[in-house]
PDB file of the backbone (N, CA, C, O) and the ligand in Angstrom, with CONECT records:
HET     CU  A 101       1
ATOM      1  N   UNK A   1     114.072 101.823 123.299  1.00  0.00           N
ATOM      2  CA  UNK A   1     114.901 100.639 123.537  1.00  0.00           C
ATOM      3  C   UNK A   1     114.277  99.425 122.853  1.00  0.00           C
ATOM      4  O   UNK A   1     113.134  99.395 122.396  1.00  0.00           O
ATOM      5  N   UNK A   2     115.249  98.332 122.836  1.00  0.00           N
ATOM      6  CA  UNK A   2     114.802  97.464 121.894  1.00  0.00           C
ATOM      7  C   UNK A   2     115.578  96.213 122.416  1.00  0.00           C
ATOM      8  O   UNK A   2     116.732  96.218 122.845  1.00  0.00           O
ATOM      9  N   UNK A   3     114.913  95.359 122.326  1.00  0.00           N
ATOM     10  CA  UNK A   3     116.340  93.774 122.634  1.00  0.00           C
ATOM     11  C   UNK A   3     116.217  92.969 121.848  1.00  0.00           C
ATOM     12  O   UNK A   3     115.223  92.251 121.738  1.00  0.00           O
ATOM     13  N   UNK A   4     117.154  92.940 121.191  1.00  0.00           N
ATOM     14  CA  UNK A   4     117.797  91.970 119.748  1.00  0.00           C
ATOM     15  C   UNK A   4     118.348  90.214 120.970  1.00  0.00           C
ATOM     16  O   UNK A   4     119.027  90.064 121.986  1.00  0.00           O
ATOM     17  N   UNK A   5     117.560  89.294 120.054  1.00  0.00           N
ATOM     18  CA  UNK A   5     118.094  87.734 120.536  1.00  0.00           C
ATOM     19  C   UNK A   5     118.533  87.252 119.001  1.00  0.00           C
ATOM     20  O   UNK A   5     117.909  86.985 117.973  1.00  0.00           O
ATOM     21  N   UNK A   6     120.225  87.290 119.472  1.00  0.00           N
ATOM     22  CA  UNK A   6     120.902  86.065 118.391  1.00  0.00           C
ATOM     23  C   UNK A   6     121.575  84.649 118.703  1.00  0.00           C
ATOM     24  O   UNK A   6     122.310  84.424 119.665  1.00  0.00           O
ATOM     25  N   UNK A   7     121.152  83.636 117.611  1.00  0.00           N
ATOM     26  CA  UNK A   7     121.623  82.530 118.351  1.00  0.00           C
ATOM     27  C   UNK A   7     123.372  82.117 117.660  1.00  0.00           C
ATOM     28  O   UNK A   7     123.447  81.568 116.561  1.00  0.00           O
ATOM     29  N   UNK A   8     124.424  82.402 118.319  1.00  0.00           N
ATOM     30  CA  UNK A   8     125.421  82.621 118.644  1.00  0.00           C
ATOM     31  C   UNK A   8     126.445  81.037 118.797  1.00  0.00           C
ATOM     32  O   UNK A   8     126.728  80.575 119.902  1.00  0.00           O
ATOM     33  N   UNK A   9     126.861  80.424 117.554  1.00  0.00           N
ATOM     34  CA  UNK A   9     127.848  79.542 117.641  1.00  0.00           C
ATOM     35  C   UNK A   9     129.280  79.421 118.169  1.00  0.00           C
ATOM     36  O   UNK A   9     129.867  80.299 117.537  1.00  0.00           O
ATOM     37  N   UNK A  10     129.993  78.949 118.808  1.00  0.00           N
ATOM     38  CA  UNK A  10     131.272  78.669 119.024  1.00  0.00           C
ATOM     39  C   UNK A  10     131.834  78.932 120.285  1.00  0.00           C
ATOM     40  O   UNK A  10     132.973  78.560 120.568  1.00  0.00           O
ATOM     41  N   UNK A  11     130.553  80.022 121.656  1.00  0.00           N
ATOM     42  CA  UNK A  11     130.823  80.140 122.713  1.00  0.00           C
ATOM     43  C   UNK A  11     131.179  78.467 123.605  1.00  0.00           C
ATOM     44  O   UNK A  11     130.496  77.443 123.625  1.00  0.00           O
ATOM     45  N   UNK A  12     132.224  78.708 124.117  1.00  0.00           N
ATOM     46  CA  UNK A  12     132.398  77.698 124.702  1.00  0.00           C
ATOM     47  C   UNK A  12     132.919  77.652 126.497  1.00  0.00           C
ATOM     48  O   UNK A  12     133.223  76.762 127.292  1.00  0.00           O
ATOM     49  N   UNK A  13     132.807  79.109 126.532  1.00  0.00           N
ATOM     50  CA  UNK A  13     133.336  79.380 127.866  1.00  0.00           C
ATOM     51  C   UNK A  13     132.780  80.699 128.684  1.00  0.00           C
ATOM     52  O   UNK A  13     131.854  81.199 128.045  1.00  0.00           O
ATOM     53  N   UNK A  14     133.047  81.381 129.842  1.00  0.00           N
ATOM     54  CA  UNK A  14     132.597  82.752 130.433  1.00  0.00           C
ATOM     55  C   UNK A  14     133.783  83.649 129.150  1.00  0.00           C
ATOM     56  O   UNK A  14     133.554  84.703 128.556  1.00  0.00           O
ATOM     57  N   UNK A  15     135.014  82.769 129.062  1.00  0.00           N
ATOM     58  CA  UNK A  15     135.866  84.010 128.474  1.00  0.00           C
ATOM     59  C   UNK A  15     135.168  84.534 126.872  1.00  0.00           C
ATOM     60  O   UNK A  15     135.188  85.693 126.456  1.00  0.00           O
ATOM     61  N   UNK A  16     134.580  83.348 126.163  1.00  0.00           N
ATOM     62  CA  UNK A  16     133.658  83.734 125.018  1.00  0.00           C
ATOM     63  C   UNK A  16     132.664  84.638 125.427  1.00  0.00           C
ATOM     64  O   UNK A  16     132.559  85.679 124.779  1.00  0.00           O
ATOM     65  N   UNK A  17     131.701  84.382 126.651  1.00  0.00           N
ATOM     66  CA  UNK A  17     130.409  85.691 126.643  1.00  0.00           C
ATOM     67  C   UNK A  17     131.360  86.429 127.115  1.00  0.00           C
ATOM     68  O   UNK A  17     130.404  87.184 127.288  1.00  0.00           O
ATOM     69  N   UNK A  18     132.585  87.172 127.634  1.00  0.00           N
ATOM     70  CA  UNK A  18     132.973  88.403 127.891  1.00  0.00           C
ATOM     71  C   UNK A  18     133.206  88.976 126.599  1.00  0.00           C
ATOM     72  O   UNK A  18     132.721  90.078 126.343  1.00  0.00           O
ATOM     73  N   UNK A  19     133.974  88.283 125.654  1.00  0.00           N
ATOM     74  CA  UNK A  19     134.759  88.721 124.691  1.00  0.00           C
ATOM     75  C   UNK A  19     133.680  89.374 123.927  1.00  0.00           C
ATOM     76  O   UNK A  19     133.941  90.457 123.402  1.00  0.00           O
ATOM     77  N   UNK A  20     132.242  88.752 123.762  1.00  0.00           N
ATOM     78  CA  UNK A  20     131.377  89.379 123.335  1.00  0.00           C
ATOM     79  C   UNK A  20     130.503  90.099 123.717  1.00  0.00           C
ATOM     80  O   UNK A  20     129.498  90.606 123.218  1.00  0.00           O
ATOM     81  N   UNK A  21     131.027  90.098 124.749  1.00  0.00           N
ATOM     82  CA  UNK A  21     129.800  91.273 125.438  1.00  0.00           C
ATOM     83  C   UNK A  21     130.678  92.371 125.733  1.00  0.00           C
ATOM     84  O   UNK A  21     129.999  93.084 126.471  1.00  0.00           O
ATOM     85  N   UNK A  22     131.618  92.827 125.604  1.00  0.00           N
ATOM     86  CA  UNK A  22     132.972  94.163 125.647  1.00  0.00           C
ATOM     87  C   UNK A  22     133.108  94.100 124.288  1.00  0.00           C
ATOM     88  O   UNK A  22     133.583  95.199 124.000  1.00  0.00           O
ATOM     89  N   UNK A  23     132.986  93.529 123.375  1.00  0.00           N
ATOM     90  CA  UNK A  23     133.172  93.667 121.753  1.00  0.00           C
ATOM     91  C   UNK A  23     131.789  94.720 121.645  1.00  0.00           C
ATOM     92  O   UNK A  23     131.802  95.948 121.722  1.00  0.00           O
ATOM     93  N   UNK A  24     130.654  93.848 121.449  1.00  0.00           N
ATOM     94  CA  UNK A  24     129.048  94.529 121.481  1.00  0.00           C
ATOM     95  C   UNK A  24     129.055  95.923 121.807  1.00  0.00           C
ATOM     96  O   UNK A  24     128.758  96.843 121.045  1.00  0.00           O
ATOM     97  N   UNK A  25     129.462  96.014 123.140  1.00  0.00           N
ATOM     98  CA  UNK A  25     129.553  97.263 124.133  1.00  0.00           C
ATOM     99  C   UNK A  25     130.429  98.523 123.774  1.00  0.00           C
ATOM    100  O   UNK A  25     130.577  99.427 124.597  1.00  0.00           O
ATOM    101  N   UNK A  26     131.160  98.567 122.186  1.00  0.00           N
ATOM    102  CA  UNK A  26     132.391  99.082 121.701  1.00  0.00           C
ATOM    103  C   UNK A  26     130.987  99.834 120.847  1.00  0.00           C
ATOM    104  O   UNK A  26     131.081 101.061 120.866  1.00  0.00           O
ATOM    105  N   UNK A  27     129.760  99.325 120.137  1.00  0.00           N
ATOM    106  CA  UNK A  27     128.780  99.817 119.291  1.00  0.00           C
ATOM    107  C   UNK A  27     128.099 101.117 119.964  1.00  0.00           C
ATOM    108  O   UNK A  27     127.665 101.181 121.115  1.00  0.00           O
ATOM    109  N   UNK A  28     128.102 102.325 118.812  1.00  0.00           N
ATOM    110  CA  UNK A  28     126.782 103.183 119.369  1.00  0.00           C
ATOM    111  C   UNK A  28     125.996 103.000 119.928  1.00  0.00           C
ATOM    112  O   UNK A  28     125.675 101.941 119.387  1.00  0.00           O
ATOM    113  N   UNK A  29     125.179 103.159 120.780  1.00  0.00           N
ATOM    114  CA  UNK A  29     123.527 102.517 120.954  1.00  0.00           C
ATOM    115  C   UNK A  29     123.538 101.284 121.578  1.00  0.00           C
ATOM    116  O   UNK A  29     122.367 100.906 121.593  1.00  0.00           O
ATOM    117  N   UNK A  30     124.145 100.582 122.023  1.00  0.00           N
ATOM    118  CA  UNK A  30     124.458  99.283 122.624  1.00  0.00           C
ATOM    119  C   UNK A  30     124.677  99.323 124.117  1.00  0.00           C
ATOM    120  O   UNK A  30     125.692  99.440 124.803  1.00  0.00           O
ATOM    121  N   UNK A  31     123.602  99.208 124.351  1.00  0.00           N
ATOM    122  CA  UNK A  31     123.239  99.583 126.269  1.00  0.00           C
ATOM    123  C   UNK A  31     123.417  98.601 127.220  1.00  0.00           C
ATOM    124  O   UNK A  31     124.114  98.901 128.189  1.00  0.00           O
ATOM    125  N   UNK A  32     122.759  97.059 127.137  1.00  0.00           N
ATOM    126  CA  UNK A  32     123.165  96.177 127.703  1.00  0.00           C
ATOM    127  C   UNK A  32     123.678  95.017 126.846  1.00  0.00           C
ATOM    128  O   UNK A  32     123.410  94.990 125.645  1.00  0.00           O
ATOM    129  N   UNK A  33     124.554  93.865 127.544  1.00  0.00           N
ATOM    130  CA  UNK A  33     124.944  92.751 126.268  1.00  0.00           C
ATOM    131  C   UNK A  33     124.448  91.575 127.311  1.00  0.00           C
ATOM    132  O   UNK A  33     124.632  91.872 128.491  1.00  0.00           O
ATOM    133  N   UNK A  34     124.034  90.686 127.143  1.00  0.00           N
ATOM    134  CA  UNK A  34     124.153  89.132 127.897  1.00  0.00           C
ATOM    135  C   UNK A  34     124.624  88.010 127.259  1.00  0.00           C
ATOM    136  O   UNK A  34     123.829  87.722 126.365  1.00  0.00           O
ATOM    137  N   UNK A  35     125.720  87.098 127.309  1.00  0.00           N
ATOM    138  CA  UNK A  35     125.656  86.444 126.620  1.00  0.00           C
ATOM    139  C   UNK A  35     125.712  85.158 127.214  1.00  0.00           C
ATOM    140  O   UNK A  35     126.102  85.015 128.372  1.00  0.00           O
ATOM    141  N   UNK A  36     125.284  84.049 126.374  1.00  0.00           N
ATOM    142  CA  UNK A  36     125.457  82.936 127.264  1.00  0.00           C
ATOM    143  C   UNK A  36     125.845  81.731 126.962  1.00  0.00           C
ATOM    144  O   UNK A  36     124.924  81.006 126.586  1.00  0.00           O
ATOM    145  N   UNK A  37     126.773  81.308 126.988  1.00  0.00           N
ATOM    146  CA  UNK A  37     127.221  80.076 126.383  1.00  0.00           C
ATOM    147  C   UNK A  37     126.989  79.078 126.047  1.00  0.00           C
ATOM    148  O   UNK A  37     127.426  78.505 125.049  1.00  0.00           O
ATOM    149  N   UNK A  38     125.956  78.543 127.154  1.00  0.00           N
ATOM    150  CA  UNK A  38     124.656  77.434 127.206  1.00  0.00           C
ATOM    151  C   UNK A  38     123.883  77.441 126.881  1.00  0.00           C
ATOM    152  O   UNK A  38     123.257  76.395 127.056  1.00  0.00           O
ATOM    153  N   UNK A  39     123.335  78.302 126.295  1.00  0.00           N
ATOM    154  CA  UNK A  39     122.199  78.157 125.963  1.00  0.00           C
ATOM    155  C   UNK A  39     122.526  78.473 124.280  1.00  0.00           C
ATOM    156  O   UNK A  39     121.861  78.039 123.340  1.00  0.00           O
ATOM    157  N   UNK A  40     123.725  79.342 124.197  1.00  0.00           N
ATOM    158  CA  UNK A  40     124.172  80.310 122.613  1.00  0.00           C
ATOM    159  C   UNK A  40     123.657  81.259 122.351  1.00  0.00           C
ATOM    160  O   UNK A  40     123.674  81.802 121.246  1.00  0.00           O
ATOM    161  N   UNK A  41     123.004  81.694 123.502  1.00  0.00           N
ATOM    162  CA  UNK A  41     122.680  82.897 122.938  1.00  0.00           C
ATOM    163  C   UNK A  41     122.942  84.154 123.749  1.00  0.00           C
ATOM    164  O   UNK A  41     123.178  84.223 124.955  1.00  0.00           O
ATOM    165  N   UNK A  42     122.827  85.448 122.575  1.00  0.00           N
ATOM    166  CA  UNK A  42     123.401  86.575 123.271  1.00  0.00           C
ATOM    167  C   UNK A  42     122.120  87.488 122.906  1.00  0.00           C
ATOM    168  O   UNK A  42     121.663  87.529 121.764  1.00  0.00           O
ATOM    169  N   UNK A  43     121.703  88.059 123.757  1.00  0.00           N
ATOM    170  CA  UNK A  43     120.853  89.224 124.100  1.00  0.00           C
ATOM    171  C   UNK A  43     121.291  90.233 124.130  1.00  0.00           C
ATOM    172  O   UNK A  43     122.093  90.439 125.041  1.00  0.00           O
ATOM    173  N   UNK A  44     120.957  91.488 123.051  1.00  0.00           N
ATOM    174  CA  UNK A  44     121.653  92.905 123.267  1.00  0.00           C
ATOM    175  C   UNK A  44     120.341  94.028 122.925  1.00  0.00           C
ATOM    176  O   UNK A  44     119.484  94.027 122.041  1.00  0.00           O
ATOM    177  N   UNK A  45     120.609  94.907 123.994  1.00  0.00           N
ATOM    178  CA  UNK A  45     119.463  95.921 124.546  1.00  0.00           C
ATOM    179  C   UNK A  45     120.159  97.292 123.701  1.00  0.00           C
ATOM    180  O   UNK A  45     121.250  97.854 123.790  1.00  0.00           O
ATOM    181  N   UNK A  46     119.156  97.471 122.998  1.00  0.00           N
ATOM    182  CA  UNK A  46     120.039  98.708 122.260  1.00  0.00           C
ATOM    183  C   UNK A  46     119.290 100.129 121.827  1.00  0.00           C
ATOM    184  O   UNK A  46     118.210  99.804 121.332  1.00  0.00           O
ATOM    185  N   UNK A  47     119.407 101.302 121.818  1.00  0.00           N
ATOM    186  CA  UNK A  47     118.331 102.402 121.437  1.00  0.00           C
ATOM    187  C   UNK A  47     117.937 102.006 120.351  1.00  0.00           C
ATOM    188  O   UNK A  47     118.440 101.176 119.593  1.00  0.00           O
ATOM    189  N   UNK A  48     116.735 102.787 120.231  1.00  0.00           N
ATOM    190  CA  UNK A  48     116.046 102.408 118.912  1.00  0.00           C
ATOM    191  C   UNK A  48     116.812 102.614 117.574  1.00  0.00           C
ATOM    192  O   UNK A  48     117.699 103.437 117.798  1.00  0.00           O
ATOM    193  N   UNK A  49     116.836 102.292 116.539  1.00  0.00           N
ATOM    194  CA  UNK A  49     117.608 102.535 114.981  1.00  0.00           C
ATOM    195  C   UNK A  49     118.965 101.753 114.932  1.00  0.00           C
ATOM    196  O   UNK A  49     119.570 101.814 113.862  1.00  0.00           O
ATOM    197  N   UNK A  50     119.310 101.302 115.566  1.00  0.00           N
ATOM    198  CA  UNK A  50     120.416 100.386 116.068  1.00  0.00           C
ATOM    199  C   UNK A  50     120.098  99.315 114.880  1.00  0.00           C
ATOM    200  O   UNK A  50     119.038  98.692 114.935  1.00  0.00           O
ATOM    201  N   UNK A  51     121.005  99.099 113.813  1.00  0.00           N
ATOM    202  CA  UNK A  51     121.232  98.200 112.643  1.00  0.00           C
ATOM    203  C   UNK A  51     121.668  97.069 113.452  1.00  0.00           C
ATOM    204  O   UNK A  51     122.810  97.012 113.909  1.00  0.00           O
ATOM    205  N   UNK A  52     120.507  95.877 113.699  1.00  0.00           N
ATOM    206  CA  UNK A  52     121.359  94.221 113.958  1.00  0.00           C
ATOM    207  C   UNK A  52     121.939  93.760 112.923  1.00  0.00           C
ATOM    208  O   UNK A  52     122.301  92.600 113.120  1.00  0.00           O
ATOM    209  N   UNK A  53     122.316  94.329 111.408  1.00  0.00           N
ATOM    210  CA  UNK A  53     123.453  93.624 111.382  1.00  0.00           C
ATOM    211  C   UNK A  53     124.506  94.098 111.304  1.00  0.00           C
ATOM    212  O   UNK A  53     125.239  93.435 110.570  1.00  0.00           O
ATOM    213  N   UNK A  54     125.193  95.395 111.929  1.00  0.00           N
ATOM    214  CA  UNK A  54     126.030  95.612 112.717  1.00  0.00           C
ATOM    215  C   UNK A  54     126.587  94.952 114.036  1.00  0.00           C
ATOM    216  O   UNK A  54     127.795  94.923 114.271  1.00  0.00           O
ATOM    217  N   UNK A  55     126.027  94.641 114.534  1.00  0.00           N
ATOM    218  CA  UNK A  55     125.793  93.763 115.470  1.00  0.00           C
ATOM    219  C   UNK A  55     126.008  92.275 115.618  1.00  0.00           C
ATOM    220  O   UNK A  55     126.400  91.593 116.564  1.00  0.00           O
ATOM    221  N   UNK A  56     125.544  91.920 114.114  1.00  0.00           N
ATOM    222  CA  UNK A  56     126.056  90.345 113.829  1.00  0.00           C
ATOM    223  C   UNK A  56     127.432  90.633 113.134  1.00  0.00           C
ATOM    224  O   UNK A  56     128.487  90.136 113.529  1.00  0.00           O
ATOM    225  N   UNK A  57     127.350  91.270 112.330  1.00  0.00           N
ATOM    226  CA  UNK A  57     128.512  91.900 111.594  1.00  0.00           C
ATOM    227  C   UNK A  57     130.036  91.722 113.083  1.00  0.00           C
ATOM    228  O   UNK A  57     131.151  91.220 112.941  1.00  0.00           O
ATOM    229  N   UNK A  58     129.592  92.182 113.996  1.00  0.00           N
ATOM    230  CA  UNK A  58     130.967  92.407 114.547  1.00  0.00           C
ATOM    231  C   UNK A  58     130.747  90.677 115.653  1.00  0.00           C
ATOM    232  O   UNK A  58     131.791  90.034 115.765  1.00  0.00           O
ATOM    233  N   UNK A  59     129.987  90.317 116.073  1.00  0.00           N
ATOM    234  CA  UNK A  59     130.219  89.224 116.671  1.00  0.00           C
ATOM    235  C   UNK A  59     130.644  87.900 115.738  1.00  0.00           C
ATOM    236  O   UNK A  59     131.239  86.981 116.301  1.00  0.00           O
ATOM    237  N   UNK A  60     130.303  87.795 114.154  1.00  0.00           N
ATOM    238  CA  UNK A  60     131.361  87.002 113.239  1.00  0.00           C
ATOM    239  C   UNK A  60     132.779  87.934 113.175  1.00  0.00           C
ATOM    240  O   UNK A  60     133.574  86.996 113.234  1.00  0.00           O
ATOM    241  N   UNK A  61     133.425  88.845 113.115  1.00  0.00           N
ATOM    242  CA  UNK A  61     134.764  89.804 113.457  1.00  0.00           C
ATOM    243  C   UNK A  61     135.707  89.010 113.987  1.00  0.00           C
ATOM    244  O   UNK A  61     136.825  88.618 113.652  1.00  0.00           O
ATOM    245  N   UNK A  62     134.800  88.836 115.121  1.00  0.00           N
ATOM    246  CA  UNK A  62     135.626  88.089 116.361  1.00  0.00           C
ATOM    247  C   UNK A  62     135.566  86.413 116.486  1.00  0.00           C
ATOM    248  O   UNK A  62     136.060  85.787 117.424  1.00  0.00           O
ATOM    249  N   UNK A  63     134.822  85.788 115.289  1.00  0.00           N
ATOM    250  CA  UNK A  63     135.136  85.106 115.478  1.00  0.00           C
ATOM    251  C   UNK A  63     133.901  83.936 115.791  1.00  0.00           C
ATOM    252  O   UNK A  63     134.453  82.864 116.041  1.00  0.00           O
ATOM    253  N   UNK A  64     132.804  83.851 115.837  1.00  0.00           N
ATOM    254  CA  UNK A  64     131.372  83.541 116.129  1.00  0.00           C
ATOM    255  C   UNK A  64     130.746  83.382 115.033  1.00  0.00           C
ATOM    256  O   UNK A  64     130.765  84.010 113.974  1.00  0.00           O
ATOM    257  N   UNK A  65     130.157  82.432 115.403  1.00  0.00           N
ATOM    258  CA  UNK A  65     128.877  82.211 113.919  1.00  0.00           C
ATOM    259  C   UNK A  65     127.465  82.892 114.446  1.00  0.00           C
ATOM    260  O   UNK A  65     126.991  82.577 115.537  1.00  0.00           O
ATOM    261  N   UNK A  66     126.860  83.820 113.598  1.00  0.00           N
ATOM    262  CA  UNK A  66     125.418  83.897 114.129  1.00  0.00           C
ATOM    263  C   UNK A  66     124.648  83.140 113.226  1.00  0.00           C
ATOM    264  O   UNK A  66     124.926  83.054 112.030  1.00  0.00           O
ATOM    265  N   UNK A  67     123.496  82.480 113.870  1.00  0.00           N
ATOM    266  CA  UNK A  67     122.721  81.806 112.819  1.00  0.00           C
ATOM    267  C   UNK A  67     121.702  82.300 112.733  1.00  0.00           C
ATOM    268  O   UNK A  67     121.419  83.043 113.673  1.00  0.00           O
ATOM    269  N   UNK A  68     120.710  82.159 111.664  1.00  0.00           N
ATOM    270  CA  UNK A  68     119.754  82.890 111.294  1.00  0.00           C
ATOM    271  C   UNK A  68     118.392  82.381 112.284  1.00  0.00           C
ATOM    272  O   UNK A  68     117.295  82.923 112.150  1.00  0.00           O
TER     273      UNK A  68
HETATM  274 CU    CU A 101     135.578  80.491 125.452  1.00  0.00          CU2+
END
């Protein structure tokens, strides 16, 4: 296991960390999601070999900026 921290633009509500944390949760290997609006950032717990930028890849999809 492994936990990936990205810092996560445009959340502005609980309905933004759901949308991304049931988006996340759609990935192989993607075990837990947290996300948080206040702070921007989203925490995702994932098996090992798990590509983060798959991961960033689908949270810009929907709509999110990740920043580096
Ligand atoms: Cu929102």
């Amino acid at each position: 296991m492994e936990k990936l921290l990205f810092n996560v633009e445009g959340m502005m509500c609980n309905g933004c960390e759901n949308r991304i944390q049931n988006a996340l949760k759609t990935i192989d290997g993607v075990v837990e999601v947290v996300a948080n609006h206040e702070n921007g950032t989203v925490a995702v717990t994932v098996k090992s070999g798990v590509d983060n930028n798959i991961i960033k890849e689908k949270i810009e999809d929907i709509g999110y900026e990740v920043k580096d």
